[in-house]
ROPAPA-388858 format. One line per field, with one value per residue (C-alpha): residue in three letters; residue number from 1; x, y, z. Coordinates in Angstrom, 1 decimal, always signed. Each point is the difference from the previous one (the first is absolute). Layout:
nuza <- c(ala ...)
dogu <- c(NUM ...)
c1 <- c(X ...)
c2 <- c(Y ...)
c3 <- c(Z ...)
END
This chain:
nuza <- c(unk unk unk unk unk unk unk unk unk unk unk unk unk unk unk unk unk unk unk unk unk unk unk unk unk unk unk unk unk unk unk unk unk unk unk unk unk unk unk unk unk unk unk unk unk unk unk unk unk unk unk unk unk unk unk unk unk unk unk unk unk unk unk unk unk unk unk unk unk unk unk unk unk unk unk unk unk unk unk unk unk unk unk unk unk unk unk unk unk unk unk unk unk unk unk unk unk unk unk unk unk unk unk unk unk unk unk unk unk unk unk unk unk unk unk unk unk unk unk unk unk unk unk unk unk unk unk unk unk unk unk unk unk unk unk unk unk unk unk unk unk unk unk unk unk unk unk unk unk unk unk unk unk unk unk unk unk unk unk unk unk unk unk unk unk unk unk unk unk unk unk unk unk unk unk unk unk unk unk unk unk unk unk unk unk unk unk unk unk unk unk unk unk unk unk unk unk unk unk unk unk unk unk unk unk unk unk unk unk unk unk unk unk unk unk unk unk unk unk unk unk unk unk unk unk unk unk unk unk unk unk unk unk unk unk unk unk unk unk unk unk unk unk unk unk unk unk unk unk unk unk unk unk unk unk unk unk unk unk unk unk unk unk unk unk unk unk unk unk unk unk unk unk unk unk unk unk unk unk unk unk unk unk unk unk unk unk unk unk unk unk unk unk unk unk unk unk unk unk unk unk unk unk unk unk unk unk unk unk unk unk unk unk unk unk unk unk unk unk unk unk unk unk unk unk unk unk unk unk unk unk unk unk unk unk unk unk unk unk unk unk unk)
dogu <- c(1 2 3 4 5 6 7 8 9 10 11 12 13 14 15 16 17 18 19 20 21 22 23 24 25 26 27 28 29 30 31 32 33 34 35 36 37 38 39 40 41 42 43 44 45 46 47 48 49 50 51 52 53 54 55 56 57 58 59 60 61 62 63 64 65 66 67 68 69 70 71 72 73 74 75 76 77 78 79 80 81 82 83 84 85 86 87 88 89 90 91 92 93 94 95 96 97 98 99 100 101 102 103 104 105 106 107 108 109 110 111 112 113 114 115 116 117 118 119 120 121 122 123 124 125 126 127 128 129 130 131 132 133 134 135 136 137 138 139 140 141 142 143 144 145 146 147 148 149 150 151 152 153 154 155 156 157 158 159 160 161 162 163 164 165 166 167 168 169 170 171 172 173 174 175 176 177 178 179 180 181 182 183 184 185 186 187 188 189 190 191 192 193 194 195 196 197 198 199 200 201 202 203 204 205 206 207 208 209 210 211 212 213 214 215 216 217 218 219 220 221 222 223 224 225 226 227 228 229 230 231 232 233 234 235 236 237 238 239 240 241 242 243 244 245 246 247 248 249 250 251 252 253 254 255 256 257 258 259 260 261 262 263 264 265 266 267 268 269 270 271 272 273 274 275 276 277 278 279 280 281 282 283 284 285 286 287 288 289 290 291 292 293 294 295 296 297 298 299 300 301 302 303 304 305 306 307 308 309 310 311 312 313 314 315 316 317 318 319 320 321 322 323 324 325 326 327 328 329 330 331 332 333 334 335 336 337 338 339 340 341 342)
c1 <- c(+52.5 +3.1 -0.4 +1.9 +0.3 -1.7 -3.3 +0.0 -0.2 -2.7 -1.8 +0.3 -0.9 -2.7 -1.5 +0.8 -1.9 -3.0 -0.1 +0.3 -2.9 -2.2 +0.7 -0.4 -3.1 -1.4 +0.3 -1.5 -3.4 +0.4 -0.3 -2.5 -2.4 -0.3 +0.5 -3.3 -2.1 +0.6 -0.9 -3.1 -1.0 +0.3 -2.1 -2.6 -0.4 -0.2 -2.6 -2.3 +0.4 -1.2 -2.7 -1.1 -0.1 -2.4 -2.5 +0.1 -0.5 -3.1 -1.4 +0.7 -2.3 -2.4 -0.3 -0.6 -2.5 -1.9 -0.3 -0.7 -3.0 -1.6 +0.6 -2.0 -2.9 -0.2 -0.2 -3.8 -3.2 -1.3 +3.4 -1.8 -3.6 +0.0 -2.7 -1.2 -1.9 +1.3 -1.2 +1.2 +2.7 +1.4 -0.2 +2.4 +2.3 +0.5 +1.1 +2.5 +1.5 +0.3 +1.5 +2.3 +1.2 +0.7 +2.2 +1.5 +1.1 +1.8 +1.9 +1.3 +1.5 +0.3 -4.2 -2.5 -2.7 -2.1 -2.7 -2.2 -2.7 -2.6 -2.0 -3.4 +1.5 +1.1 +3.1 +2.1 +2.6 +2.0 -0.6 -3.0 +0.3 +0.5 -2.4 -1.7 -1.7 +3.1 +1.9 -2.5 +0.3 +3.9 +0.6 +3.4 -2.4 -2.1 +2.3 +2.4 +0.9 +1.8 -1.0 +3.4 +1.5 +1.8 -1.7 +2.9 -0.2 -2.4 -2.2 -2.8 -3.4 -2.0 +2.0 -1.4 +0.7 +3.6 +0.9 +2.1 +2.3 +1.5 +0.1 +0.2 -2.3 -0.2 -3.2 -1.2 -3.1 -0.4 -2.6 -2.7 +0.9 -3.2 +0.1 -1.3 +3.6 -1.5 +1.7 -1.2 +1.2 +3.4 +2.3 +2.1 +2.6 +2.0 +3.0 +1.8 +2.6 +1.5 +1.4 +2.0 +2.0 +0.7 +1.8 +1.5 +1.1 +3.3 +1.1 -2.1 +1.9 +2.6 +0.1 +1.8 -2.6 -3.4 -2.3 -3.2 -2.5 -1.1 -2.0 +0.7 -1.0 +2.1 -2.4 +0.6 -1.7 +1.3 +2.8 +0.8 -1.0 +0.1 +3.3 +0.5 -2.8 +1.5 +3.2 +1.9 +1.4 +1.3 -2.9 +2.8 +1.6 -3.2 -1.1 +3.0 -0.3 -3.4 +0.8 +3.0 +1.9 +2.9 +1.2 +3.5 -1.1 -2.2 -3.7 -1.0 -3.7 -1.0 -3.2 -2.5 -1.8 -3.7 +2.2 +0.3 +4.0 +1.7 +2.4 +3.1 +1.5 +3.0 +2.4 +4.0 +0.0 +0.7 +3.0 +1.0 -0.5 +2.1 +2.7 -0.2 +0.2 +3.4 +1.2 -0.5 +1.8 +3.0 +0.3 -0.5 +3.1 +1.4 +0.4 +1.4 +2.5 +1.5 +1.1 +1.5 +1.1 +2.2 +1.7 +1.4 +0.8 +1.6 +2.2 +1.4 +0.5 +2.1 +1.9 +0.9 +0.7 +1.5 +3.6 -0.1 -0.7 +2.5 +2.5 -1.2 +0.5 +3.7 +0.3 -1.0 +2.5 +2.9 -1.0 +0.0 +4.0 -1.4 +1.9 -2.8 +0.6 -0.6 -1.3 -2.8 -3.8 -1.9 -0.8 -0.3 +2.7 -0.4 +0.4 +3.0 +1.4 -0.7 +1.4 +3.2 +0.1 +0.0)
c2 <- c(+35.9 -2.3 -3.7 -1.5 -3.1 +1.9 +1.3 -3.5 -2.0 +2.4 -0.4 -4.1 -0.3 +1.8 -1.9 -3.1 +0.9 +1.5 -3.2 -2.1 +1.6 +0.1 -3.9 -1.0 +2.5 -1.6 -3.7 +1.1 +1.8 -3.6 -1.4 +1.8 +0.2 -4.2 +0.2 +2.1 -1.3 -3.8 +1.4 +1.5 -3.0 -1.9 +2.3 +0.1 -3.6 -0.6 +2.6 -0.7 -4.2 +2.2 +1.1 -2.8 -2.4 +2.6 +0.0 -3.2 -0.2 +2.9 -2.7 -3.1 +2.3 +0.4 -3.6 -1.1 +3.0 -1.3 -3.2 +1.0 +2.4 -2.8 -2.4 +2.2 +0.4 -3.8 -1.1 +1.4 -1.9 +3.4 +0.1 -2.9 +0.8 +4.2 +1.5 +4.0 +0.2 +0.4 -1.6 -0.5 -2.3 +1.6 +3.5 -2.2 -1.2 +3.5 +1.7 -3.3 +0.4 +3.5 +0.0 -2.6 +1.8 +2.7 -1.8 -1.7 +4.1 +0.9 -3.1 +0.8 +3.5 +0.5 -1.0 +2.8 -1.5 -3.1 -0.9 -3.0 +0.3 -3.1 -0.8 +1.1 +3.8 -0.5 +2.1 -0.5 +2.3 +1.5 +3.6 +1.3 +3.0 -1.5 +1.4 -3.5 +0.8 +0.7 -2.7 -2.5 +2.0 -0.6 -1.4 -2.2 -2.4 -1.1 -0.1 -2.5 -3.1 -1.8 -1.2 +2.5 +2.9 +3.8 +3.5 +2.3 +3.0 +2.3 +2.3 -1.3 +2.2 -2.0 +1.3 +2.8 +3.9 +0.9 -3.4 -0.7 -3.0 -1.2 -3.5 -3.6 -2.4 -4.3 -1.5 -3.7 -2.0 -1.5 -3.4 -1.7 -3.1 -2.0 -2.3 +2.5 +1.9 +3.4 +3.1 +1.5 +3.6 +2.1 +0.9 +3.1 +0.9 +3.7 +0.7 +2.7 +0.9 +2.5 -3.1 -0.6 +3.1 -0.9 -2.9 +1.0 +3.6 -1.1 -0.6 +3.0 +2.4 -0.3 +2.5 -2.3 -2.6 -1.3 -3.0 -0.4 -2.7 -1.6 -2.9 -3.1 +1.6 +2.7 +2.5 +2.5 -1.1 +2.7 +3.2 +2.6 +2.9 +1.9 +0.1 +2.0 +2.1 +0.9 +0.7 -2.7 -0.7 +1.3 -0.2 -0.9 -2.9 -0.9 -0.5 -2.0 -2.0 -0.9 -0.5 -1.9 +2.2 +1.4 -1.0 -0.7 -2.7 -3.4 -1.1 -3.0 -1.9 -1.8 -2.2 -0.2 -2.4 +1.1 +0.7 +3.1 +1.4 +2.2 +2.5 +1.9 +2.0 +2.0 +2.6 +0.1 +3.4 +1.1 -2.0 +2.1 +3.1 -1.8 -0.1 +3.3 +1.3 -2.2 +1.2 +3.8 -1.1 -1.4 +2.9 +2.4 -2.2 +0.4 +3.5 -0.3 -2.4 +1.7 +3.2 -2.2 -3.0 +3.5 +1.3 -3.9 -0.2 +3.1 +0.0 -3.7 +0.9 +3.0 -2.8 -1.8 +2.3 +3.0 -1.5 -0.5 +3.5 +1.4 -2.5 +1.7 +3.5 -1.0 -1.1 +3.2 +1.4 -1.9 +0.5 +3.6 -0.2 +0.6 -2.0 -2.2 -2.0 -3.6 -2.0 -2.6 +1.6 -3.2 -3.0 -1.9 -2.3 +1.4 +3.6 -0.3 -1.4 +2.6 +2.1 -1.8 +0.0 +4.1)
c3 <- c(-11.3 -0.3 +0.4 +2.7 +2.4 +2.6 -2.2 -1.5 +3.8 +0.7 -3.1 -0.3 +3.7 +0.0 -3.5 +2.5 +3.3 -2.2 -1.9 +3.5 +1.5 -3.6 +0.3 +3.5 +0.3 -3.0 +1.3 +4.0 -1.5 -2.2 +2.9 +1.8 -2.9 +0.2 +3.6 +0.1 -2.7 +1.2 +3.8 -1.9 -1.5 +3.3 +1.9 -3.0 -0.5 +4.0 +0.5 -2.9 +1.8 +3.1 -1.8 -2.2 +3.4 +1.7 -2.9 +0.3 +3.6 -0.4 -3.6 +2.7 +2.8 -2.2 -1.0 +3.3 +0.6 -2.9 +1.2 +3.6 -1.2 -2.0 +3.1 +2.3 -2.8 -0.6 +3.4 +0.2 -0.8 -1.6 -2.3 -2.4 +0.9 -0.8 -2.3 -0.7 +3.0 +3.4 +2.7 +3.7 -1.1 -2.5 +1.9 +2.7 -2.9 -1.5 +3.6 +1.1 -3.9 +0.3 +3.4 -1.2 -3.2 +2.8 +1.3 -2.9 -0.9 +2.9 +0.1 -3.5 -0.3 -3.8 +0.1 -0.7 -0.2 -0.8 -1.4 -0.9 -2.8 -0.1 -2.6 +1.3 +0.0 +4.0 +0.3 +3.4 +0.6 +2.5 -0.8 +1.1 -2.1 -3.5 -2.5 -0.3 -3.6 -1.6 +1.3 -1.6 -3.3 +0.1 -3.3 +1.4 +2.1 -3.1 -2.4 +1.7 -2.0 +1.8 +3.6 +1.6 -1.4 +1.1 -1.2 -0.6 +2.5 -0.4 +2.4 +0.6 -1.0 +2.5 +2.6 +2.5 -1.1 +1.3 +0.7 -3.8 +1.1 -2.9 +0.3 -2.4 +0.4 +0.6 -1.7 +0.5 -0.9 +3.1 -0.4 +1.9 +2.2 -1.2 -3.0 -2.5 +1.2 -1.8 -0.1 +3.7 -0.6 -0.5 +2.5 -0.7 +2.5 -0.8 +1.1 +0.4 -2.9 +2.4 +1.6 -3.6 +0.3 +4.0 -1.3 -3.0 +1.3 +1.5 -3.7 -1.7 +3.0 -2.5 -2.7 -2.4 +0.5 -1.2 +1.6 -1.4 -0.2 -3.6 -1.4 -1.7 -3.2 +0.2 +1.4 +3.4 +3.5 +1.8 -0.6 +2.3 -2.3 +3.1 +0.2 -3.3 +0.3 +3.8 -2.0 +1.4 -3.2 -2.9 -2.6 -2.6 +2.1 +1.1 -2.9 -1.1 +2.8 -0.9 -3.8 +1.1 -3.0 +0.1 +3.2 +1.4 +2.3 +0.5 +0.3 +2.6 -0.3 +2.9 -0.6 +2.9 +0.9 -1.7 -3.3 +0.4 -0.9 +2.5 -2.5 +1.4 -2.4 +1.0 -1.4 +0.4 -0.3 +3.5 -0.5 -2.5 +2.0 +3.4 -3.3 -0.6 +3.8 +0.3 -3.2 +1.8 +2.8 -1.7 -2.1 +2.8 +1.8 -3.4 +0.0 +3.5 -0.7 -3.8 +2.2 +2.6 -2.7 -2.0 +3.1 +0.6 -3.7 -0.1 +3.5 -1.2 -3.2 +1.0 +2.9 -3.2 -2.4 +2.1 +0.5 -4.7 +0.7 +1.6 -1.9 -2.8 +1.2 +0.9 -3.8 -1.5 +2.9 -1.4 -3.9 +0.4 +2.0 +3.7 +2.7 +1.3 +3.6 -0.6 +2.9 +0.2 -0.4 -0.1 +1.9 -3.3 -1.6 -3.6 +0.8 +2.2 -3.0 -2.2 +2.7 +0.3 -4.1 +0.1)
END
């Protein structure tokens, strides 16, 4: 194929509107990719605020329920005068507390159930069906240390067959009001750790996302394993998320109020497939644009080159002794000269 002005146009001006799009296509999914992972981020960080101020509000409830459930034991005579036997009194003391921890769990919603241990083996409780025995034999009441701490979730084998609530658990050495101020028994309220993944599911709805619960120490409170073994995530990228490996994103740590850490850890990989559904779109506009981008090449390039053309034609003409008609072919300056030159 012979080179000429008019294959060259085409050629060039096609080079330049491919290399246009390449660049301005290049610099919008730029843009969108920081528009979305900076709109990511900002929903991220306010949700997991969301979250972290309602466990605070549910640590702050239970605060005060702690402090109301030892208020309404201290204010009975029996509270500093109990002992193994039960008598009148103490018959009255165990229905009012009972009836009182009642109501101390349906004011609360995340409270399953609570329960109060004394020291002479008295349990009070607000489920009548808890398997009494094995609820005394529940190593986590003896073994506390300190006079308050949390039991990670676990389901409870005092519970009653088919009930299986997971739940975590508040301990506190709760003291006698006399002088002698003796340890007066063990109150243990469990809570529900359903009531976790209530609050931390708008963040865990994402696929790209993980909110979990740890420890100080660097230990796990509470993870929805649920979630993978539903197959609501990829094991791989759940697993990444977890690890905090290999990811193309961030990690926030909100500290609670008890200590415990609130970790999101999220992945920027739906960004990356966002880029790659705009990149199929602009090259699906690409391919309907080069057809349309040749024909406009190709009609101006003949508008400039056709009158060269013909000028050309009327050359050979006169080369080869033809009589050739000379009149003006063009509306451009240059090739009426050439045309007056003839």
């Amino acid at each position: 194929m012979q080179r000429t002005i008019k294959s060259d146009m085409v050629r060039w001006n096609l080079v330049l509107i491919l290399l246009v799009t390449v660049c301005i296509s290049g610099l919008h999914l730029h843009q969108i990719y920081l528009y979305t992972v900076r709109q990511n981020r900002e929903e991220i960080v306010t949700m997991s605020e969301q979250a972290g101020n309602s466990l605070n509000h549910m640590l702050n409830q239970l605060d005060v329920l702690q402090y109301q459930v030892i208020e309404s034991l201290t204010q009975w005579p029996e509270y500093d005068k109990g002992n193994s036997q039960w008598t009148r009194e103490s018959l009255a003391f165990l229905k009012n507390t009972e009836k009182q921890f009642q109501a101390f769990r349906r004011a609360v919603p995340f409270v399953a159930d609570i329960y109060w241990l004394d020291d002479y083996g008295k349990l009070y409780t607000t489920d009548s069906s808890v398997r009494r025995e094995l609820l005394r034999e529940n190593q986590s009441l003896y073994d506390m240390g300190e006079d308050d701490c949390f039991v990670l979730p676990f389901c409870p084998s005092y519970q009653m067959e088919g009930k299986e609530i997971v739940v975590f658990s508040y301990l506190k050495n709760i003291y006698r009001m006399d002088r002698s101020r003796g340890r007066r028994g063990i109150l243990q309220i469990d809570m529900r750790a359903s009531y976790l993944e209530e609050l931390l599911r708008p963040i865990n709805d994402n696929p790209y996302c993980l909110a979990y619960l740890g420890t100080e120490d660097g230990g796990t409170v509470w993870i929805p394993e649920e979630l993978y073994e539903e197959g609501r995530r990829e094991g791989e990228l759940f697993d990444r998320l977890l690890s905090g490996k290999g990811l193309s994103g961030y990690s926030l740590c909100c500290v609670l109020d008890n200590g415990w850490r609130l970790h999101v850890v999220y992945s920027n990989d739906f960004v990356f497939k966002s880029l790659m559904d705009n990149l199929t779109s602009l090259v699906l506009l690409l391919l309907v644009m080069l057809p349309l981008s040749v024909l406009c090449v190709y009609k101006y390039s003949g508008y400039l080159t056709g009158p060269l053309q013909k000028l050309t034609g009327r050359m050979k003409g006169l080369e080869s002794g033809e009589l050739v008609e000379i009149h003006t072919i063009s509306r451009f300056e240059e090739i009426r000269i050439l045309e007056r030159r003839m």
